[in-house]
C-alpha distance (Angstrom), angle and dihedral (degrees) to the residues before:
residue distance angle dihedral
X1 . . .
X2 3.84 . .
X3 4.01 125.0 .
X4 3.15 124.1 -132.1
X5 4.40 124.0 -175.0
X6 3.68 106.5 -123.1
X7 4.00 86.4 -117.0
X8 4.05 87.1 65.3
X9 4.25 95.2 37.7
X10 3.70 93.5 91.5
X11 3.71 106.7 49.1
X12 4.24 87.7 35.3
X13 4.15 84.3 60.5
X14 3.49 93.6 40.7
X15 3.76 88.0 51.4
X16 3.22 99.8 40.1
X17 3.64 104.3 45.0
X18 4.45 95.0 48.6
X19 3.86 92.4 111.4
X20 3.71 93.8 63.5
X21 3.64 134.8 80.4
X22 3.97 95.4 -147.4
X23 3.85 116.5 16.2
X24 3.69 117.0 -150.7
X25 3.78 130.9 -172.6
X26 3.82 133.1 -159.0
X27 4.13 113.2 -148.6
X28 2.98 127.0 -159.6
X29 3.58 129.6 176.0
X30 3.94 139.8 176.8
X31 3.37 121.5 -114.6
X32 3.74 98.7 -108.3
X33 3.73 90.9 65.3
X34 3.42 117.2 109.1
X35 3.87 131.7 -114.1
X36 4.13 92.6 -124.8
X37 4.13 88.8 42.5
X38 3.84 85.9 51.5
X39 3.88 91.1 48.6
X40 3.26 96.0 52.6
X41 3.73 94.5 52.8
X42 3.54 86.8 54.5
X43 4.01 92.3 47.9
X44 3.93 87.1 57.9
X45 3.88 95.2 44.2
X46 3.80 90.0 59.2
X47 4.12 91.4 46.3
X48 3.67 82.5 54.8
X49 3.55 89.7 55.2
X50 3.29 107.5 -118.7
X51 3.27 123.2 124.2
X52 3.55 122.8 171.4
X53 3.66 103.9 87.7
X54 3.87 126.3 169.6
X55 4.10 118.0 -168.5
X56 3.27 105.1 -145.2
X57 4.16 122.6 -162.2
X58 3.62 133.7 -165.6
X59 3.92 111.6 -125.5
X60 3.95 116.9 -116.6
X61 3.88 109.6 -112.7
């Protein structure tokens, strides 16, 4: 796993995800994160581009 600020996400996606035709990303988040953090994530994965996004969740035991 590499971390990346929120100010950098972006342009690291962009970067990173040049070589394919269409860019996906898996997010997942804890459940401590907050609905305007999570937002904003997505806000930044869409000005990277990219925007086939799935949200993935673990299931409660």
């Amino acid at each position: 796993d590499v971390q990346v600020s929120l100010a950098d996400l972006s342009q690291r996606l962009a970067s990173e995800s040049t070589d394919q035709t269409t860019p996906g990303v898996l997010l997942f988040a804890e459940e401590s994160v907050s609905y305007q953090t999570l937002f904003t994530v997505l806000d930044q994965i869409t000005l990277a581009g990219i925007h086939d996004i799935s949200l993935q969740a673990k299931l409660k035991k």
